[in-house]
C-alpha positions as YAML, in Angstrom:
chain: A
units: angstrom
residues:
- id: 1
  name: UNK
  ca: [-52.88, 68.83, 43.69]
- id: 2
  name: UNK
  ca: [-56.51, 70.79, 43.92]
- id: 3
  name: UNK
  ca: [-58.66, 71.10, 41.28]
- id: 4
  name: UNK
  ca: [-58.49, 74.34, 39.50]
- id: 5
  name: UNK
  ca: [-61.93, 76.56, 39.99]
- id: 6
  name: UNK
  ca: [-63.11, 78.86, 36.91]
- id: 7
  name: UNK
  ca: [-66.12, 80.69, 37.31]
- id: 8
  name: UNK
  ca: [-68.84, 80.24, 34.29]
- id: 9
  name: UNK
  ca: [-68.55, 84.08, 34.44]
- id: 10
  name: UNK
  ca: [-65.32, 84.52, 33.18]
- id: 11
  name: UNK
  ca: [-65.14, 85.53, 29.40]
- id: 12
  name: UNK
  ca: [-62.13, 82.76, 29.13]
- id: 13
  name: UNK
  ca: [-63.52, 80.16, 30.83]
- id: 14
  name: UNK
  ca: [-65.09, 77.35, 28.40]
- id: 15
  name: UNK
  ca: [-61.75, 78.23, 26.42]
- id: 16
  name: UNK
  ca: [-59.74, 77.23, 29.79]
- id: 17
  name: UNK
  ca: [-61.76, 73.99, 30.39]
- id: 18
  name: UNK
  ca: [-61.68, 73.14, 26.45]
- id: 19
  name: UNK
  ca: [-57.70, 73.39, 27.03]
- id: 20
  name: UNK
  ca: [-57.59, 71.14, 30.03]
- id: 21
  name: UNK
  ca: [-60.00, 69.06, 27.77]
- id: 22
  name: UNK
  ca: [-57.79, 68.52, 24.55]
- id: 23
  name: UNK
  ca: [-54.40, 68.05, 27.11]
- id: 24
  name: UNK
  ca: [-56.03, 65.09, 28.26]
- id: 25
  name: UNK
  ca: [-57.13, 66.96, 31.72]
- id: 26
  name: UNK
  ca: [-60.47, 66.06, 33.91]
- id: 27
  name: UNK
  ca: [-63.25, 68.61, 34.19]
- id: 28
  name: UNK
  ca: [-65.86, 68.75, 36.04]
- id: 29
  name: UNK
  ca: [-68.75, 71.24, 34.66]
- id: 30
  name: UNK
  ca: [-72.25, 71.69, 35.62]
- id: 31
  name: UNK
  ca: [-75.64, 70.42, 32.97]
- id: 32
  name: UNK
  ca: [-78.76, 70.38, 33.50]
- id: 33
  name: UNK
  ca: [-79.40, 67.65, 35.79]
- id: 34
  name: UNK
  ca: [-76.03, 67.26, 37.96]
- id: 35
  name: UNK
  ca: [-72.63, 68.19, 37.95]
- id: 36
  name: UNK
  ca: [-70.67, 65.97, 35.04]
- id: 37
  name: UNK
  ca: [-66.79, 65.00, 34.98]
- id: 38
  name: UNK
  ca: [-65.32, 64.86, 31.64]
- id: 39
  name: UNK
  ca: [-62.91, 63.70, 29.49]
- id: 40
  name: UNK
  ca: [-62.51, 63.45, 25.71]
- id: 41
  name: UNK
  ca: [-63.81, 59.99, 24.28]
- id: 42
  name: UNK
  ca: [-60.98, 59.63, 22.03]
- id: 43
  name: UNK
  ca: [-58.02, 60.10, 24.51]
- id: 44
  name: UNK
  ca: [-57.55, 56.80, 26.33]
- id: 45
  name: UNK
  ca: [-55.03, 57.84, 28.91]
- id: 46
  name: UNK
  ca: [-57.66, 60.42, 30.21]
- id: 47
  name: UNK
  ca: [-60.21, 58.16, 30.21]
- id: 48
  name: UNK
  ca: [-58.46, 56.20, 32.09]
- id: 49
  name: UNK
  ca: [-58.00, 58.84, 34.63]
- id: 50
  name: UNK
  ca: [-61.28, 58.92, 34.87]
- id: 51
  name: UNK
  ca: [-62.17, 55.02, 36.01]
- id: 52
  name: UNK
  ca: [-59.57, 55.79, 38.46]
- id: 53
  name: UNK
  ca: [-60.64, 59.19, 40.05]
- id: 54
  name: UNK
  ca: [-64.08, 58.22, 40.22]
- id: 55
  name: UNK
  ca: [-62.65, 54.46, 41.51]
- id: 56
  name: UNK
  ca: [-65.37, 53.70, 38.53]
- id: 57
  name: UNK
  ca: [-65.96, 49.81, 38.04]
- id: 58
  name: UNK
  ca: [-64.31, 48.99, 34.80]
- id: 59
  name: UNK
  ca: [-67.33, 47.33, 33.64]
- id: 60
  name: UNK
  ca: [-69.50, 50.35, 33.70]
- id: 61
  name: UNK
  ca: [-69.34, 52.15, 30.92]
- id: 62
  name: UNK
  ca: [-69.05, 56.27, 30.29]
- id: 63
  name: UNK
  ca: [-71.97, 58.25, 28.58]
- id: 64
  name: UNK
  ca: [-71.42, 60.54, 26.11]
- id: 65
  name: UNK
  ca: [-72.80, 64.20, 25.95]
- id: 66
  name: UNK
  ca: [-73.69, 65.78, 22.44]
- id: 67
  name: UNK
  ca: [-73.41, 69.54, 21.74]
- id: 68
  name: UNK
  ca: [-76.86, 68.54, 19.29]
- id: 69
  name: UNK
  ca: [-78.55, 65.87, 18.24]
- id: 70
  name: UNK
  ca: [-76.65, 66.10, 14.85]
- id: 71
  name: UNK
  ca: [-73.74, 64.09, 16.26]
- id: 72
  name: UNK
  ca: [-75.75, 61.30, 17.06]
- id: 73
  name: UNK
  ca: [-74.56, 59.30, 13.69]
- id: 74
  name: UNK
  ca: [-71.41, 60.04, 14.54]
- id: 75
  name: UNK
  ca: [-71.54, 57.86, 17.86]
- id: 76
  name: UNK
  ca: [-74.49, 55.42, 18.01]
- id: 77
  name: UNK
  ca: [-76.28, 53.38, 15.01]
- id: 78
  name: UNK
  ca: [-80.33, 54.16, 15.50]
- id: 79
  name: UNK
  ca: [-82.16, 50.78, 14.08]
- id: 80
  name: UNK
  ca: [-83.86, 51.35, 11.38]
- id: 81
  name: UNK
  ca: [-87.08, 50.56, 13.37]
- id: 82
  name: UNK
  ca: [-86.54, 52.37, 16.17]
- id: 83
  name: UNK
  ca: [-85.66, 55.72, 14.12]
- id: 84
  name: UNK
  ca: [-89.73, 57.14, 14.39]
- id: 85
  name: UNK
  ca: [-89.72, 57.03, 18.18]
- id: 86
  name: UNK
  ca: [-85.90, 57.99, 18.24]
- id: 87
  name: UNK
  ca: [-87.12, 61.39, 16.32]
- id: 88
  name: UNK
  ca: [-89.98, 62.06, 18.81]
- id: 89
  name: UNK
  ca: [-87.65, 61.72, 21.69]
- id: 90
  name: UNK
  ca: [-85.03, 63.84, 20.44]
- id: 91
  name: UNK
  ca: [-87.80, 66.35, 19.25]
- id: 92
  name: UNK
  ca: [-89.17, 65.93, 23.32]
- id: 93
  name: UNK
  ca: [-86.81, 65.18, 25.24]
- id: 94
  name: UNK
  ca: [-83.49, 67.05, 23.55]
- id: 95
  name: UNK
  ca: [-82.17, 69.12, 25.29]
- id: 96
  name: UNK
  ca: [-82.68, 67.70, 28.03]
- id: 97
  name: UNK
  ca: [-82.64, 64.89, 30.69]
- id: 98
  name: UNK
  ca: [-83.10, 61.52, 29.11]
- id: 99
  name: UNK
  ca: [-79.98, 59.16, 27.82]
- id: 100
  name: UNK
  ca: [-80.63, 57.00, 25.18]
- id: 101
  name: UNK
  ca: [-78.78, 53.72, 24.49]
- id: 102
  name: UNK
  ca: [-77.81, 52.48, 21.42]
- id: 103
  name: UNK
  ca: [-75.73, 50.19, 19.53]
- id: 104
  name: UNK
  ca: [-72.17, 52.02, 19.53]
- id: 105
  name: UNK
  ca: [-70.34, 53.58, 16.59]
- id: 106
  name: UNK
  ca: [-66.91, 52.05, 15.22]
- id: 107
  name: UNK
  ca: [-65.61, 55.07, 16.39]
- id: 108
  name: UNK
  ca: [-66.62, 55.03, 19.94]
- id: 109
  name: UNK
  ca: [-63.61, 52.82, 21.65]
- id: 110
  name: UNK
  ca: [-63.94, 50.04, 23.68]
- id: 111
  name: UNK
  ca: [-62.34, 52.21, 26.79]
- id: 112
  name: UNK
  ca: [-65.60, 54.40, 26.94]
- id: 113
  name: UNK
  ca: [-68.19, 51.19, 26.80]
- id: 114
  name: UNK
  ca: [-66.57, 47.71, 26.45]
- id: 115
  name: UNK
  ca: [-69.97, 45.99, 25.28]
- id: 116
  name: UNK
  ca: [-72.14, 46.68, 22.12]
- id: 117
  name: UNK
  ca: [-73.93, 49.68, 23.36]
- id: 118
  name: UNK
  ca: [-73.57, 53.72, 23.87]
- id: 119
  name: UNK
  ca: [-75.52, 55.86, 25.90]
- id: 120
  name: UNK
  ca: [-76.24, 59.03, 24.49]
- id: 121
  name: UNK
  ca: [-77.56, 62.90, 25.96]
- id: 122
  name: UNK
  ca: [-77.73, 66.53, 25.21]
- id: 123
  name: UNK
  ca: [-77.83, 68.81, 28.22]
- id: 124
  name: UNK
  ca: [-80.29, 71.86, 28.48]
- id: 125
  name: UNK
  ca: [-77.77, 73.68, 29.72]
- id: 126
  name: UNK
  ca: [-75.79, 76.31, 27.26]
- id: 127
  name: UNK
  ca: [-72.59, 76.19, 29.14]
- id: 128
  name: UNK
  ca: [-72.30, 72.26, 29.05]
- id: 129
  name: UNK
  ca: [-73.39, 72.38, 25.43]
- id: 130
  name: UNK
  ca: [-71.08, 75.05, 24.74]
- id: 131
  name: UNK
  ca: [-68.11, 73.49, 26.23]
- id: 132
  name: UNK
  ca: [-68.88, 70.30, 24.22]
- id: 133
  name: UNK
  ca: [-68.91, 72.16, 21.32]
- id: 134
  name: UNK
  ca: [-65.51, 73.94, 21.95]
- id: 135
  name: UNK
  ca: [-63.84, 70.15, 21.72]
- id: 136
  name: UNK
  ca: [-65.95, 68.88, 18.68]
- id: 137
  name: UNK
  ca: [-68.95, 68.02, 19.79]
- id: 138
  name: UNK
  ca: [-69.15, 64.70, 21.89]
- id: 139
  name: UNK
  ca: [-67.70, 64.57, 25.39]
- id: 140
  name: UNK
  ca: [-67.56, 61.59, 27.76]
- id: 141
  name: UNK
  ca: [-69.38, 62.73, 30.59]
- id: 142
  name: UNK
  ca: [-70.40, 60.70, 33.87]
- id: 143
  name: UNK
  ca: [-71.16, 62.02, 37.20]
- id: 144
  name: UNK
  ca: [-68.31, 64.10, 38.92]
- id: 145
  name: UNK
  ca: [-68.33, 61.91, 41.91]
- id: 146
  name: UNK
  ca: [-66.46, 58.72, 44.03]
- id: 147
  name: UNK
  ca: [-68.85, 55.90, 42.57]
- id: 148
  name: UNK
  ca: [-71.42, 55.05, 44.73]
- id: 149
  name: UNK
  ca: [-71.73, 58.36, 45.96]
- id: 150
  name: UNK
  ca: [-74.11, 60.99, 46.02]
- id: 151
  name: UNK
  ca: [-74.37, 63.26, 42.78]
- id: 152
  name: UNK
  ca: [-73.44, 66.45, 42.99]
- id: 153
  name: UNK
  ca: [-75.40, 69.58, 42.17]
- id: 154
  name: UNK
  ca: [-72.92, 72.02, 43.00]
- id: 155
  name: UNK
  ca: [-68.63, 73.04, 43.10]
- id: 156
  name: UNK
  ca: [-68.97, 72.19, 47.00]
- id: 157
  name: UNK
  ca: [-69.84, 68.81, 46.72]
- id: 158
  name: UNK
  ca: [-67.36, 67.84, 43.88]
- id: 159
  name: UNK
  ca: [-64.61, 69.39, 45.54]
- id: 160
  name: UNK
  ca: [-65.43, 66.97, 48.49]
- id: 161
  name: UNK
  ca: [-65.58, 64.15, 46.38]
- id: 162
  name: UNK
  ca: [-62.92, 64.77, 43.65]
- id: 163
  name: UNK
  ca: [-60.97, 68.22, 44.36]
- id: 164
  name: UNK
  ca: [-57.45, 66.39, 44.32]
- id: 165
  name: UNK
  ca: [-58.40, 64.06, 42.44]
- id: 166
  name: UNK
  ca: [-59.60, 65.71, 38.77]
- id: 167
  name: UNK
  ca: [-57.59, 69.41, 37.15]
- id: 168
  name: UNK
  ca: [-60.71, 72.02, 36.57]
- id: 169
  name: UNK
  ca: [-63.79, 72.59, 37.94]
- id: 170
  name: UNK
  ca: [-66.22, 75.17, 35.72]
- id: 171
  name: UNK
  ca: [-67.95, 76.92, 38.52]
- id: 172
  name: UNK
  ca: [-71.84, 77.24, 37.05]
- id: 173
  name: UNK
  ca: [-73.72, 77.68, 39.71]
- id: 174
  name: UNK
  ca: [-76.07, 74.71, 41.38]
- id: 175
  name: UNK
  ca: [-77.46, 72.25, 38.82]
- id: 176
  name: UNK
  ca: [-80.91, 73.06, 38.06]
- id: 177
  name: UNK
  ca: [-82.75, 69.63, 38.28]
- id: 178
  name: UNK
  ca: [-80.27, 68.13, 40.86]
- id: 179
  name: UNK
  ca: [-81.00, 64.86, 40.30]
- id: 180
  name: UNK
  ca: [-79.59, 62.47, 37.05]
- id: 181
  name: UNK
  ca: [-81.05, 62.08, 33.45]
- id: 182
  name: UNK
  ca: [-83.63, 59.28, 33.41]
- id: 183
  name: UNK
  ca: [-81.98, 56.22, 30.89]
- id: 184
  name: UNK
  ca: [-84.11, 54.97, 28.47]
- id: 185
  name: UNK
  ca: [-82.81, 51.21, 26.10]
- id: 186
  name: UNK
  ca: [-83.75, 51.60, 22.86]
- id: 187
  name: UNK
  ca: [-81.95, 48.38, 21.58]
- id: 188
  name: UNK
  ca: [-85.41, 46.97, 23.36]
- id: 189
  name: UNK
  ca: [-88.40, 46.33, 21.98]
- id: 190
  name: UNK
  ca: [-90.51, 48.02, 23.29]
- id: 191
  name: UNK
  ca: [-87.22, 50.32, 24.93]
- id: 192
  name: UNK
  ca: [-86.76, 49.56, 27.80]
- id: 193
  name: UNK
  ca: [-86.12, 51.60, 31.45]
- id: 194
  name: UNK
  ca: [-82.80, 51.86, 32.64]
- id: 195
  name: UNK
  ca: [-83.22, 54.28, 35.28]
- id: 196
  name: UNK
  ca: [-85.92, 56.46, 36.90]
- id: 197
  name: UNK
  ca: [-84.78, 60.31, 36.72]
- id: 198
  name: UNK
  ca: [-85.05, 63.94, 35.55]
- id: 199
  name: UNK
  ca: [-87.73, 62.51, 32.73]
- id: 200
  name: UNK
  ca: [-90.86, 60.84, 34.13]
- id: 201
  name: UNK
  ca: [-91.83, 56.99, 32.45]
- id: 202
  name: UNK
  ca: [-95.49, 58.37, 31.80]
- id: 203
  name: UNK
  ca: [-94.16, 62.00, 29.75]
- id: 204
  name: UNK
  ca: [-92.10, 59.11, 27.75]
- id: 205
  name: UNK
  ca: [-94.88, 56.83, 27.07]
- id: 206
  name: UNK
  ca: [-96.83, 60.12, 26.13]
- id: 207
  name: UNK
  ca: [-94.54, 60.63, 23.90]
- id: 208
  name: UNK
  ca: [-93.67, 56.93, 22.04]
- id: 209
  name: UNK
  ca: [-96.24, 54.54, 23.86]
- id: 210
  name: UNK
  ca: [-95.86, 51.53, 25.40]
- id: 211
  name: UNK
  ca: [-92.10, 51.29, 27.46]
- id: 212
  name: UNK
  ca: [-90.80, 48.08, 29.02]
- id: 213
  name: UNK
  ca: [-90.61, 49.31, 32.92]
- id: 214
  name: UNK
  ca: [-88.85, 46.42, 35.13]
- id: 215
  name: UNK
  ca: [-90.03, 46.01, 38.41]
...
């Protein structure tokens, strides 16, 4: 069956997708950087869902998207000396596009990231944040498209990808950066680059110093 499409516009629509959310639905919504498909964390069936929309590689694991730094604690487990250059990152870089990894949570289940780890971001984007916040905070959240594929920056391009595949699309307009969050491994010492993205590797060593950056 097609996706569901919701304009942003519409005075009910975070409630709608929030609904589709907590039923155990898949939702693709717009942040900052590109379109996301979601699913709560906690419900495994719709996670799930998700590996299999996306034909995701069960070994890859799902970020999660915070509605404010605040929920952090409540997913990952900052070491003790990382927790400086953790707070100028967050104070930098949140809201925004960089995804930090970090040991995982007892609460975050081995469905969303099968290893030690959690990567973590909040979007600079009020919609997504809102829409996080309407289902308590912490979404799972990877790119709303076939794996391997292009991201998407708009409702276009994940309806080509995933329209009868996934139950809502929130209709927000293009994303504004169009390309994805840059990932930055603070479980390294120095952290270490994931991915090159939306946040440059010299505006993070501006902000922390000296960053592993692979070849």
């Amino acid at each position: 069956m097609k996706a569901q499409v919701i304009h942003a516009a519409n005075k009910n629509a975070v409630q709608r997708a929030s609904e589709v959310l907590k039923s155990g639905g898949l939702v693709a919504f717009p942040t900052d950087t590109v379109y996301g498909l979601a699913v709560l964390p906690w419900r495994a069936d719709a996670v799930a869902r998700l590996y299999e929309a996306k034909q995701r590689p069960a070994r890859k694991p799902i970020p999660l998207l915070l509605s404010g730094p605040g929920y952090l604690d409540r997913v990952a487990r900052v070491p003790a000396k990382c927790e400086p250059q953790v707070q100028r990152l967050a104070a930098r870089f949140w809201p925004g596009g960089l995804t930090l990894v970090f040991p995982k949570s007892e609460l975050v289940p081995d469905s969303i990231s099968q290893g030690p780890t959690v990567a973590v971001r909040v979007p600079d984007l009020v919609l997504a944040r809102d829409l996080i916040d309407a289902v308590g905070g912490v979404l799972a959240v990877t790119s709303a498209n076939l794996s391997g594929q292009p991201s998407p920056i708009n409702v276009r391009e994940v309806e080509a990808q995933l329209g009868d595949r996934i139950d809502l699309i929130l209709d927000g307009g293009p994303s504004r950066v169009g390309i994805p969050s840059t990932i930055l491994d603070c479980t390294a010492s120095p952290p270490r680059l994931l991915r090159h993205g939306a946040i440059s590797a010299q505006a993070l060593q501006a902000a922390i110093g000296a960053i592993q950056i692979p070849n």
